[in-house]
MILUMFI-87794 format. One record per residue (C-alpha): z negated, x, y negated. Coordinates in steps of 0.05 Angstrom, whole numbers, padded with zeros to 5 digits, always signed. Each point is the difference from the previous one (the first is absolute). Last residue first. Layout:
ZXY
...
//
This chain:
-03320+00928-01739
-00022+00027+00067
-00040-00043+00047
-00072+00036+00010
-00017+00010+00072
-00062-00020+00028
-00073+00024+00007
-00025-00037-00058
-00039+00048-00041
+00037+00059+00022
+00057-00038-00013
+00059+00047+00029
+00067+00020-00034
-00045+00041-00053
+00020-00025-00074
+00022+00054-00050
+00073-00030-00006
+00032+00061+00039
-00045-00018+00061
-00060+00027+00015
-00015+00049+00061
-00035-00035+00061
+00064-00003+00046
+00013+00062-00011
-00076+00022+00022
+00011-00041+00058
+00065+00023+00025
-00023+00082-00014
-00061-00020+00036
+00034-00026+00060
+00046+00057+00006
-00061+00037-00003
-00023-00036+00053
+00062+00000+00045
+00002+00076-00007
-00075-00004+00026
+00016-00039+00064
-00023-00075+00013
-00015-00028+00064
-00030+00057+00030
-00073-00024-00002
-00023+00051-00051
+00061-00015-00052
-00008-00075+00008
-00083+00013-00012
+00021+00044-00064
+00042-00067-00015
-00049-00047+00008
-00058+00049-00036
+00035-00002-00066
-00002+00073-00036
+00073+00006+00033
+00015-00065-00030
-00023+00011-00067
-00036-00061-00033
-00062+00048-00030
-00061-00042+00018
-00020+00056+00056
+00015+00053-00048
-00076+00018+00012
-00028+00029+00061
+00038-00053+00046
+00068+00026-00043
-00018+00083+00021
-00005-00027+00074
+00059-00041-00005
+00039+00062-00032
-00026+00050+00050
+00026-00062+00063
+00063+00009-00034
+00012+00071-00010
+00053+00007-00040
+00045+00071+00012
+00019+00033-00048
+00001+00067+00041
+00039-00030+00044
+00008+00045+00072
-00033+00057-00033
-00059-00047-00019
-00012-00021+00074
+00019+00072+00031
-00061+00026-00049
-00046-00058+00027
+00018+00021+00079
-00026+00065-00006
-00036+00003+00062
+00054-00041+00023
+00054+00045-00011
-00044+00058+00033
-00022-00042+00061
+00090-00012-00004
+00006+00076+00003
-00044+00011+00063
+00031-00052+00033
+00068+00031-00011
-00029+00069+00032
-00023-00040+00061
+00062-00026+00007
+00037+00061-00010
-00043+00027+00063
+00013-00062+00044
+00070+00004-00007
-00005+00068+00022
-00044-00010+00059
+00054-00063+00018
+00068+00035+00007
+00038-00030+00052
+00025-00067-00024
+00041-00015+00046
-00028+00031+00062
-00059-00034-00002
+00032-00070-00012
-00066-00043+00004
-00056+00047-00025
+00048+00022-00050
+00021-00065-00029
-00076-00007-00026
-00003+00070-00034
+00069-00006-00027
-00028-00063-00032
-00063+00019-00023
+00044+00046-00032
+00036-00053-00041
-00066-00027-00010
-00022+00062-00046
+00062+00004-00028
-00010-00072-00022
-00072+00013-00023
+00042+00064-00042
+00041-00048-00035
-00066-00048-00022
-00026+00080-00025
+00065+00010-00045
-00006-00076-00025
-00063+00010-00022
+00011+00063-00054
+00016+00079+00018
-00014-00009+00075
-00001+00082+00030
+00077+00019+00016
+00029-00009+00067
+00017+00058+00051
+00037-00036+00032
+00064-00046-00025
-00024-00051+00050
+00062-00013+00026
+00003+00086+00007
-00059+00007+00031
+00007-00055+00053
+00066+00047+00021
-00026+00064-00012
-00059-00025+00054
+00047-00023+00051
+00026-00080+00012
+00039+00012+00060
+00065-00028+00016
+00015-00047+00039
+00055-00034-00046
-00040-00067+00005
-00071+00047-00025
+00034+00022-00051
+00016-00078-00019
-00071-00018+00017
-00035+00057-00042
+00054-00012-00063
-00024-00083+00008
-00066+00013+00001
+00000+00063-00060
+00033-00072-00047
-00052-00037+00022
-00054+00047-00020
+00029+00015-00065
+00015-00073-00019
-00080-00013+00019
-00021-00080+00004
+00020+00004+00066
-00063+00040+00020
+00002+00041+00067
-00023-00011+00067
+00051+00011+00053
+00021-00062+00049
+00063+00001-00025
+00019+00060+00025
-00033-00012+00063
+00040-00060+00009
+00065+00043-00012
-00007+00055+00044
-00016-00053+00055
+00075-00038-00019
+00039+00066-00001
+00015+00013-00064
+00076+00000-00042
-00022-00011-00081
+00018-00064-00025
-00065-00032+00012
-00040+00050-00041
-00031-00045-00048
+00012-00073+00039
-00055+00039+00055
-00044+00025-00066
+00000-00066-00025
-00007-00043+00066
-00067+00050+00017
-00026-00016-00070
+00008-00068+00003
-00028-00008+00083
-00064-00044-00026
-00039+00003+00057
+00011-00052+00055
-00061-00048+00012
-00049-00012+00058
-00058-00037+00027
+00028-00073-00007
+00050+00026+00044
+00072+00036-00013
+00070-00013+00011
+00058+00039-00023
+00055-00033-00009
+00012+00009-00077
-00040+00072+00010
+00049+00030+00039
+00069-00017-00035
-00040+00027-00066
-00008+00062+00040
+00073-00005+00029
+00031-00009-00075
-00033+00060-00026
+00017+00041+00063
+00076-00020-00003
+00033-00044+00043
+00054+00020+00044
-00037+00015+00060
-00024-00064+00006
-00023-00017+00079
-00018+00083+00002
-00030+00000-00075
-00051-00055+00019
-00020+00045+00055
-00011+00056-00043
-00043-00038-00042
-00051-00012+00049
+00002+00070+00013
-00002+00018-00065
-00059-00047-00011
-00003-00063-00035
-00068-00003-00051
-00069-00041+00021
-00057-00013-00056
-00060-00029+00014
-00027-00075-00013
-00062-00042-00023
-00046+00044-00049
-00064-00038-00029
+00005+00001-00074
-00045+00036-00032
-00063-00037-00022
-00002-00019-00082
-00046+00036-00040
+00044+00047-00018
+00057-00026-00023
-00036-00047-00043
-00044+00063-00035
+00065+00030-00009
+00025-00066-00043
-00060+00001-00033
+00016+00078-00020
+00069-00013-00020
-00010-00028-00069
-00043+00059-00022
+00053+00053+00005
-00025+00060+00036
-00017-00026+00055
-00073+00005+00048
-00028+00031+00061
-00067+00046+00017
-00019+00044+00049
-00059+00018+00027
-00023+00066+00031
+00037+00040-00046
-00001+00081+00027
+00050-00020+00049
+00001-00002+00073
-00031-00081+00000
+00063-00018-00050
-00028-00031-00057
+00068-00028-00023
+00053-00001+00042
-00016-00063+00034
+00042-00034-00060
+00060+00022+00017
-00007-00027+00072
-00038-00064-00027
+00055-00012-00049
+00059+00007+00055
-00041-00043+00048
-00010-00050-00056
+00074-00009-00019
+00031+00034-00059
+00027-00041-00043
+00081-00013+00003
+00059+00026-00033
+00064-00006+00045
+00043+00048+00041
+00054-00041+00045
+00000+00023+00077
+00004-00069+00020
-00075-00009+00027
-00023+00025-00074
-00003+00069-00024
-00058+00022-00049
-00005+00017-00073
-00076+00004-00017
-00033-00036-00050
-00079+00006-00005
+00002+00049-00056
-00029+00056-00024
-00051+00004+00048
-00063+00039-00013
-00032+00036+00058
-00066+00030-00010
-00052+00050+00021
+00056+00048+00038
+00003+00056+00035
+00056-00003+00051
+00022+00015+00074
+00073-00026+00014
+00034-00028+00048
-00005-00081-00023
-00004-00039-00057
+00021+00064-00054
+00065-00027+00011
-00013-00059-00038
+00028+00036-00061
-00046+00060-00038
-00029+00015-00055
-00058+00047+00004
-00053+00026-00051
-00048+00052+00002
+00040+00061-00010
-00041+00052-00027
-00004+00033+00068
-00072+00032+00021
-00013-00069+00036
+00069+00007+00044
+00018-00071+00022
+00052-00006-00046
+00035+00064-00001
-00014-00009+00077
+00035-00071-00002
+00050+00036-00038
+00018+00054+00040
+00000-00058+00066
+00053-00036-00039
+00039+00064-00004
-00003+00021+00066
+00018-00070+00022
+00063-00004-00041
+00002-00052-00053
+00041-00064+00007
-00057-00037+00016
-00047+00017-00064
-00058+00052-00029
-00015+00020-00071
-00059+00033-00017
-00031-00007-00062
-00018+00049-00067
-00034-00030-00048
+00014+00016-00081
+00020-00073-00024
+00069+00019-00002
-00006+00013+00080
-00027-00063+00016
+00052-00041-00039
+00054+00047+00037
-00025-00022+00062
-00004-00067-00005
+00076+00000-00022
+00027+00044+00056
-00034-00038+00057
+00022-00056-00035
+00062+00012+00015
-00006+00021+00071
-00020-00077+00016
-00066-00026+00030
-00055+00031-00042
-00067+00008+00021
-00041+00040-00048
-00062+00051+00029
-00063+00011-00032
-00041+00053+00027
-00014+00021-00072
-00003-00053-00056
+00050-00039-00034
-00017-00044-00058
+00050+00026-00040
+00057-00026+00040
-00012-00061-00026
-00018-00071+00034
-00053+00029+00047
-00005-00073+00028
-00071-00037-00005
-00036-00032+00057
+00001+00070+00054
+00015-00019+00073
-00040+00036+00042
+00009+00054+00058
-00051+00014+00063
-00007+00060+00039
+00017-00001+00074
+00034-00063+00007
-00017-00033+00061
+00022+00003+00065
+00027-00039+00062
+00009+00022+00065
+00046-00049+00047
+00016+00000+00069
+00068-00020+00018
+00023-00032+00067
+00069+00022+00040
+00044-00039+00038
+00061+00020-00042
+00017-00076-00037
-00077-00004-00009
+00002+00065-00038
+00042-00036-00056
-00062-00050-00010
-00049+00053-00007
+00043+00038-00054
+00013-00066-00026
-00074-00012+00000
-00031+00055-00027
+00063+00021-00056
-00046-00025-00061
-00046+00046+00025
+00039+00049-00034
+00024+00066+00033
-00016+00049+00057
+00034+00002+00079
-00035+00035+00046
+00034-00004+00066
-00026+00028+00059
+00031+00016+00064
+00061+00022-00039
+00077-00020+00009
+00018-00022-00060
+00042-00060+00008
-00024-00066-00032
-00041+00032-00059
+00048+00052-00013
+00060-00047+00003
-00030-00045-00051
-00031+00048-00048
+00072+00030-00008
+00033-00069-00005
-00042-00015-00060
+00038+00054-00039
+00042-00046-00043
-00021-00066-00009
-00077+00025+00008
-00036-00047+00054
-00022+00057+00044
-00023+00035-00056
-00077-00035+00007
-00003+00052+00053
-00021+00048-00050
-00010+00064+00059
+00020+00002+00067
-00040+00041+00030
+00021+00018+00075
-00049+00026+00058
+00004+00032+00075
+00078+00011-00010
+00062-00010+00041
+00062+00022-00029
+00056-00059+00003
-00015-00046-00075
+00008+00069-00048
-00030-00015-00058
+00063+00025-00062
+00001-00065-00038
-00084-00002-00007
+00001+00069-00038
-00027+00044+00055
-00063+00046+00008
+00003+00025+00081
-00053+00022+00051
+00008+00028+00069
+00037+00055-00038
+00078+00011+00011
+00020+00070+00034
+00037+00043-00061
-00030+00069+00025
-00040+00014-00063
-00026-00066+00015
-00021-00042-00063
+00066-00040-00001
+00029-00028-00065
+00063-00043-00005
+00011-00031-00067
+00043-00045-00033
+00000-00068+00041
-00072+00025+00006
-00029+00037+00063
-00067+00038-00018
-00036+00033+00065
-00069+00006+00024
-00038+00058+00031
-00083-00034-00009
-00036+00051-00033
-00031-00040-00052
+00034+00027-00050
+00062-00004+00039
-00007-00083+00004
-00021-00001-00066
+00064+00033-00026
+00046-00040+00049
-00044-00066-00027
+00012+00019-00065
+00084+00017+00003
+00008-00070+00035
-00035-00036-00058
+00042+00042-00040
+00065-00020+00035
-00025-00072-00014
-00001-00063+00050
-00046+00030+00051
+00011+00011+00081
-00058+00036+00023
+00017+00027+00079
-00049+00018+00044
-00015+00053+00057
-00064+00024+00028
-00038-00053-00035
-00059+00026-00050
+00049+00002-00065
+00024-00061+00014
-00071-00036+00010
-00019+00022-00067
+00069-00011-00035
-00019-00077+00015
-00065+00009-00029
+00021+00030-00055
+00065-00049-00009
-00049-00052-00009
-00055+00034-00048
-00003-00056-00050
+00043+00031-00053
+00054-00054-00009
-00021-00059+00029
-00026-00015+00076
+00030-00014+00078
+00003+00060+00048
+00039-00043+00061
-00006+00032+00068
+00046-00017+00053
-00018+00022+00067
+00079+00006+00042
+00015-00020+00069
+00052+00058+00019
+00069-00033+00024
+00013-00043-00054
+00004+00075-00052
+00055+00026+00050
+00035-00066-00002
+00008-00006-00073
+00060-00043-00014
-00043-00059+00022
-00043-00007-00051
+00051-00016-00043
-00001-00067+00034
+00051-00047-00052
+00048+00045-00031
+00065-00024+00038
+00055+00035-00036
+00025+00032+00064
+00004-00073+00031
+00024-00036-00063
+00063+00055+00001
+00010-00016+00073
+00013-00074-00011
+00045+00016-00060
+00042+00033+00042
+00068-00038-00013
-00023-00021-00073
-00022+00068-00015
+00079+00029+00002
+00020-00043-00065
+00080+00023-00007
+00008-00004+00064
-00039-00052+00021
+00033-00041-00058
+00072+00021+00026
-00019-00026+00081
-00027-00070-00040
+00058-00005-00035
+00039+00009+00069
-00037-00047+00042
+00012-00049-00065
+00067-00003-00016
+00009-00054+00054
-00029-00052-00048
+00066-00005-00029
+00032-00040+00053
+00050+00036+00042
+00081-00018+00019
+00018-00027-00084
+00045+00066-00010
-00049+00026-00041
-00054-00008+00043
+00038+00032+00061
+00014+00064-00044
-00076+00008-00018
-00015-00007+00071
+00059+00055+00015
-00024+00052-00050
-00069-00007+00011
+00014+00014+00081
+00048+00056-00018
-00044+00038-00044
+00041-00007-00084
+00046+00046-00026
+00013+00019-00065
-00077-00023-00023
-00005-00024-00064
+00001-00063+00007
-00043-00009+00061
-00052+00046-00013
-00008-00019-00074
-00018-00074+00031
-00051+00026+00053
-00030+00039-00062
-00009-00050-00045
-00022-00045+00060
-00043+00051+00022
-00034-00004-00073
-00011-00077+00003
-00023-00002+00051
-00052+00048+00001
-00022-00040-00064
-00005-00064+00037
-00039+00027+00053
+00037+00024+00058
-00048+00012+00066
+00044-00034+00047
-00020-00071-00012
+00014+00009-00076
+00074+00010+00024
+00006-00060+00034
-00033-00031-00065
+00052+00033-00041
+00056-00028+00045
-00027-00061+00004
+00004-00009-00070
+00077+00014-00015
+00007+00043-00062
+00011+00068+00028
+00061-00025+00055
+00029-00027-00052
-00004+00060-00040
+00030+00043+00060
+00055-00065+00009
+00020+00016-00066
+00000+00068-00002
+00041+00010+00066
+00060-00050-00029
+00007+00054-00062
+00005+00051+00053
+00047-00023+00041
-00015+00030+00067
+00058+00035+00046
+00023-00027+00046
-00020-00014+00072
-00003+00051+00060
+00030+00055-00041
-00050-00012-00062
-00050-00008+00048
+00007+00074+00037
+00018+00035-00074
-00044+00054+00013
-00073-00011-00003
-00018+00079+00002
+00047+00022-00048
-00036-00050-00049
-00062+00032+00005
-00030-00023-00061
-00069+00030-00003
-00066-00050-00015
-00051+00010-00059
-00068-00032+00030
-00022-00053-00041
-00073+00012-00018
-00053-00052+00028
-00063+00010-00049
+00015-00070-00035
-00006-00033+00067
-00077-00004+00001
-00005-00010+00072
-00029-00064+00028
-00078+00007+00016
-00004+00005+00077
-00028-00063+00031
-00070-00018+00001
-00042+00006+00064
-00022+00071-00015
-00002+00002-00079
-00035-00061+00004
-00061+00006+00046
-00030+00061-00049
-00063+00032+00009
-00020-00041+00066
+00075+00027+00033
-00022+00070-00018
-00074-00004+00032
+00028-00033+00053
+00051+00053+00006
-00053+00059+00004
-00041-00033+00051
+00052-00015+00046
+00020+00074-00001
-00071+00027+00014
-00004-00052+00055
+00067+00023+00029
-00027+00070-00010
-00053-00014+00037
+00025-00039+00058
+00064+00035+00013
+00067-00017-00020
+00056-00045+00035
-00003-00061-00030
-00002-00077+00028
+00001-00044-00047
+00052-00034+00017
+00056-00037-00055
+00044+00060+00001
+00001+00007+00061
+00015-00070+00025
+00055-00002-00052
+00034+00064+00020
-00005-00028+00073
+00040-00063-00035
+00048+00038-00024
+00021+00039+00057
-00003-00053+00046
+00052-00038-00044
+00039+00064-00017
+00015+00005+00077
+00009-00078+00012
+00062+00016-00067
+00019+00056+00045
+00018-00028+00059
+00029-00065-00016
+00049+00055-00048
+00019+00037+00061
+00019-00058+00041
+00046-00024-00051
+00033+00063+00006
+00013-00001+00072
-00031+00048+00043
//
C-alpha cells in the first residue's frame, strides 16, 4: 500500500472519529438509572441556578507571579559537540544580539502570550533562554545548527522560537499541564467528594437560636437516645462535656481530639458514640445521628473548611447541626446542591439580658458576678492588677491557657464559698465553658482581627461576636437568671448599644481547603516546586462557586516555607503543616522545626529526648514572662501529642508526655492564681494606665498629663499605643513644657502657639 494511500486513509479515519465524538458529546443520551439520574439532575440544576458564570465562563488566567523558575542542570557531556562538528562553532557576541533581537520583536512576545507566556513569564525565560545559550559549552544539535544557519544569513530569526518555547517549559513545568492543574484544582461541587454520605438520603435538622436557648440540648437529646452518634464541636472542652455527659448518662462514648484518644472499653473496641473536635469527625463510619455544633463557623477564614466537610460528608441518618439562625438559609440553600431539605427549630433565649444606660466607668463600681471582657493579654494583666490593689480577688481566664486551667478558674469563679467574685477574661469565655455570671463589661469594642489577605488589623467587634459574649450573662444553669451588659468606659457603651441592636449579618459562603491528595497530584505534574509554592499554585486556579471560598492557607504556607529545607516525603510534610500551633510563639516554632528535622533522620522523638528541649523539670513561674514560657511548653506538648496520633512510632512515648503535661498545667493554675505577684515581679514600677485614667476621672481629670488623658489610656487599651511609648510620650511632653532659660514657657498657654524667641 502506497504511502499516499495510507494517509487518504487515515485523515477519513480521524474524520469519522471526530465527528462521532461530536455526536456524543452533543446527545443527551446517558447511561445511569432513573433515580439516580434524577437525583443527579437535580443537584446540578441547583448548582448551575446558584452560579451560571463560573460554569460557562472561562478559567480565570493564572496569577503568574506564583510560577517559580525551575533551576535546570548543565549536562554538557550529554550534548557533545554534534553541532559544533556539523557547523562551527557559535560566536558568542553574534548569539546575544540576535537573542535580544529576537526579545524585542512584537510578534514574538504575542506568539509567546498565545502559549500561556504573560509578559513577565517572558521575560524571565528569556533571561534564562539567553544564560543557556552563552554559557553553555556545548549547545543540543538542533539549537546549535538553527542558531548557526541564522548567523550565517540561511534562517530568519523567528526560528528561535520552537526552542525558546521547549527552554520556558522547562524551566516553567505548569505551563505544559496547566490544563490538568485547573482540573485537580476544580473546587466547584464539593459535594461530590463524599460519595458514601450521597448514597444515604440524609434528614437535616437545623437547631436555630442565641447563646443559651437550649439548642445544643435538644440536639444532644436526640444523640444521646440514637444508638450511635457522633457530636462534632469546635472546642476540645466542648468535646470533653459532651464525653462526660454522655458517660454520666450511661451512654459508652469516646473523646477523639487532634490530641487525645480516649476509649471507654477496657478492651479498646470504639463506642457507638463519639465527642470530637469538628477537625477530627470521621466522614466513612456510619452513624444513626451527628451534631454539629456553631454552624455559623462555616464561614470562619480559617477553620470554616471543617464545618464544611462535616456538613457535606458525614455519613449519619440524621444530622443535627446547631448555630445562628443567621445560617437558615445558606445552610438550606447549600443542602439544595445534595438533594436534601432542612427542617428548622427555632428557640428563644432562655433567660433574658439588658443593656444597662450608664457605663461602670471605674473599677470601683464592680460587683460580684461581674465579669470584664478584654480582647488582648495585656490588658488582661492590667485589669487585673487594678482589681487586685483594690482588695478583690478575680479569676483570670484566656486562649492561650490550658483547658485544665481555664476550667480551675471558671470553678474558682463559679464556686459561691470562693472569695473570688470577679472574672476577666478574653472572648474566649464565648463558647465551652459553664459560668456564673450577672454581668459582662467590655473593655473595649476593638479587637485585632485578620483580613482576607492574612494582614491583622483593628476592627469592632461585629454583632455576632457581641451577642456571643454578651449571651454570657444570665446563663439559664446559673444562679443569675438575667444578665446584664455594659463598658467600662462611658464612650463605648452607645456604640455597644449600636452593635447590638443591629441584625447579624446573614452568612453567604463556607470554607473549602486543598487536600493532600489534591495536592499530591499537583506535586506529580511539579515535582520540583515546593509545598508553599504548590498551595499558593492551587488556590490561583482554583475555582469555586458563589457558595464557596478558600481558607486563608497563611499559616499552613509559614510552617511549609519553615521547614522546607528539611528532606520529607511530600504526605509527611502536609501533615506537618497542617498541625495547630501559634506562630506568634519563637519557642514553639523553634520545637517544630527540631520535631521535623528528627523526624527527617527517622529517628524517634523519646521521652528523654522532649525532656531534654524542654529542659524538664521546669521551675514554678517567678514573674509573667516565666508563666507566658510555660503556655509555650504547654503547646509544645500539645504538639508531641498531636504528631503522635499521626507518626505512632515516632514519637512513642505519649502516657508520659501526658503525665508532665498534666504536672505543667498544674503549675501554670498556680501562676495564674497568683497572676498579680508575677505582674509586679515582672516591673515592679510598672504604670498602670487604665489605674491612672481611673484615678484622673475621680479628680486629676483637668491635670494635662497624657497618661491621665483618656486618648492615650484608650491608645494603650486598643493596642495602638504601648506603655514604654507613653512614658516616652510623657517624658517628650513634660520637656517640652519646661521654661526656657529666659523665664518664658516655649508655649502660649493663653494663645495656643509658639512664642518666637528673642
Amino acid at each position: 500500500m502506497s504511502v499516499n494511500r495510507c494517509v487518504y486513509l487515515f485523515s477519513r479515519l480521524q474524520r469519522h472519529i471526530n465527528a462521532r465524538t461530536s455526536r456524543i458529546t452533543s446527545g443527551s443520551c446517558h447511561v445511569a438509572s432513573g433515580s439516580s439520574l434524577l437525583h443527579k439532575q437535580q443537584a446540578d440544576s441547583v448548582v448551575h441556578s446558584r452560579n451560571v458564570s463560573s460554569k460557562s465562563s472561562p478559567p480565570k488566567p493564572p496569577d503568574t507571579s506564583l510560577f517559580v523558575p525551575v533551576s535546570l542542570k548543565n549536562d554538557n557531556e550529554a550534548h557533545g559537540t554534534v553541532g559544533a562538528e556539523l557547523t562551527q562553532p557559535l560566536d558568542k557576541h553574534e548569539m546575544l544580539k540576535i537573542l535580544n533581537r529576537f526579545y524585542k520583536r512584537k510578534e514574538m512576545q504575542k506568539l509567546a502570550a498565545d502559549h500561556g507566556l504573560d509578559a513577565r513569564l517572558f521575560h524571565q525565560a528569556f533571561i534564562s533562554f539567553r544564560k543557556y545559550v552563552l554559557e553553555m559549552t556545548s549547545l543540543p544539535a538542533d539549537l546549535h545548527i538553527i542558531l548557526s544557519d541564522i548567523c550565517c544569513g540561511a534562517g530568519h530569526i523567528d526560528d528561535i522560537f520552537p526552542y525558546f518555547m521547549r527552554h520556558a517549559k522547562q524551566i516553567f513545568p505548569m505551563l505544559d499541564c496547566l490544563d490538568d492543574l485547573r482540573k485537580i484544582s476544580d473546587l466547584r461541587v464539593p459535594a461530590n467528594w463524599y460519595p458514601e454520605a450521597r448514597t444515604i438520603q440524609r434528614k437535616v435538622i437545623f437547631h436555630a437560636g442565641p447563646t443559651n436557648s437550649g439548642k445544643t440540648y435538644h440536639a444532644i437529646q436526640r444523640y444521646l437516645a440514637a444508638k450511635s452518634g457522633v457530636y462534632c464541636g469546635p472546642l476540645k472542652l466542648l468535646a470533653h462535656e459532651i464525653f462526660e455527659k454522655s458517660n454520666d448518662a450511661n451512654v459508652p462514648c469516646d473523646l477523639v481530639t487532634g490530641e487525645e484518644r480516649t476509649l471507654v472499653d477496657s478492651e479498646g473496641r470504639a463506642a457507638g458514640h463519639v465527642a470530637c473536635t469538628i477537625e477530627m469527625c470521621s466522614v466513612n463510619t456510619p452513624y444513626e445521628v451527628a451534631v454539629i455544633d456553631e454552624i455559623q463557623m462555616i464561614k470562619d477564614p480559617s477553620r470554616g473548611w471543617a464545618w464544611t466537610r462535616a456538613l457535606l460528608g458525614l455519613c449519619a441518618e440524621e444530622i443535627h447541626v446547631c448555630g445562628e439562625s443567621a445560617a437558615i438559609d445558606f445552610i438550606r440553600e447549600l443542602m439544595y446542591t445534595t438533594g436534601e431539605e432542612v427542617e428548622v427549630h427555632t428557640y428563644q433565649r432562655l433567660t433574658p439580658f439588658s443593656i444597662l444606660d450608664h457605663a461602670v466607668e471605674s473599677l470601683d463600681n464592680l460587683k460580684p458576678g461581674d465579669c470584664i471582657v478584654c480582647f488582648s493579654k495585656n490588658d488582661i494583666y492590667s485589669i487585673s492588677r487594678q482589681i487586685e490593689v483594690r482588695g478583690l480577688e478575680c479569676a483570670v481566664i484566656y486562649g492561650s491557657l490550658p483547658p485544665g486551667t481555664k476550667l480551675s478558674q471558671a470553678k474558682k469563679f463559679n464556686d459561691p464559698d470562693d472569695p473570688c467574685k470577679i472574672l476577666v477574661a478574653t472572648d474566649a469565655i464565648g463558647m465551652g465553658l459553664n459560668l456564673s455570671i450577672k454581668r459582662i463589661i467590655f473593655n473595649s469594642l476593638v479587637k485585632p482581627n485578620l483580613n482576607e489577605k492574612g494582614e491583622k488589623q483593628m476592627e469592632t467587634i461585629s454583632t455576632s461576636q457581641a451577642l456571643q459574649i454578651a449571651g454570657r450573662a444570665g446563663r439559664f444553669s446559673s444562679k443569675f437568671k438575667e444578665g446584664e451588659v455594659t463598658t467600662l468606659h462611658r464612650d463605648d457603651l452607645p456604640v455597644l448599644k449600636s452593635i447590638l441592636s443591629q441584625t447579624v449579618e446573614p452568612i453567604e459562603m463556607a470554607g473549602l481547603h486543598p487536600t493532600a491528595e489534591q495536592i499530591e497530584m499537583f506535586a506529580y505534574h511539579l515535582p520540583d516546586a515546593t509545598l508553599s509554592n504548590l498551595v499558593d499554585i492551587f488556590v490561583s486556579l482554583s475555582q469555586v462557586d458563589g457558595l464557596y471560598f478558600v481558607c486563608n492557607i497563611d499559616d499552613f504556607k509559614f510552617l511549609a516555607d519553615m521547614i522546607q529545607h528539611i528532606p520529607l516525603n511530600l504526605r509527611s510534610r502536609y501533615v506537618f503543616c497542617t498541625a495547630p500551633i501559634n506562630k506568634k510563639q519563637p519557642f514553639v516554632c523553634t520545637s517544630f522545626l527540631k520535631f521535623a528535622r528528627q523526624f527527617s533522620r527517622d529517628e524517634p522523638l523519646t521521652f528523654g529526648w522532649i525532656c531534654r528541649h524542654i529542659s524538664w523539670p521546669l521551675a514554678p513561674p517567678k514573674n509573667i514572662k516565666d508563666l507566658v514560657h510555660l503556655e509555650a511548653v504547654h503547646d509544645v506538648l500539645d504538639l508531641y501529642l498531636w504528631l503522635s496520633y499521626r507518626f505512632m512510632d515516632m514519637f512513642p512515648d505519649t502516657a508520659s508526655v501526658r503525665e508532665i503535661q498534666q504536672e505543667l498545667d498544674d503549675a501554670i493554675q498556680q501562676g495564674v492564681r497568683n497572676i498579680t505577684r508575677l505582674i509586679r515581679a515582672s516591673d515592679p514600677n510598672i504604670t498602670d494606665p487604665l489605674q491612672t485614667e481611673s484615678r484622673g476621672q475621680r479628680g486629676q481629670k483637668g491635670s494635662g498629663g497624657v497618661i491621665g488623658s483618656s486618648l492615650a489610656s484608650r491608645l494603650v487599651r486598643d493596642g495602638l499605643l504601648t506603655p514604654d511609648l507613653l512614658k516616652q510620650l510623657q517624658k517628650e511632653w513634660s520637656k517640652d513644657r519646661q521654661p526656657e532659660p529666659n523665664g518664658e514657657n516655649q508655649f502660649d498657654n493663653n494663645k495656643g502657639k509658639r512664642k518666637k524667641k528673642k
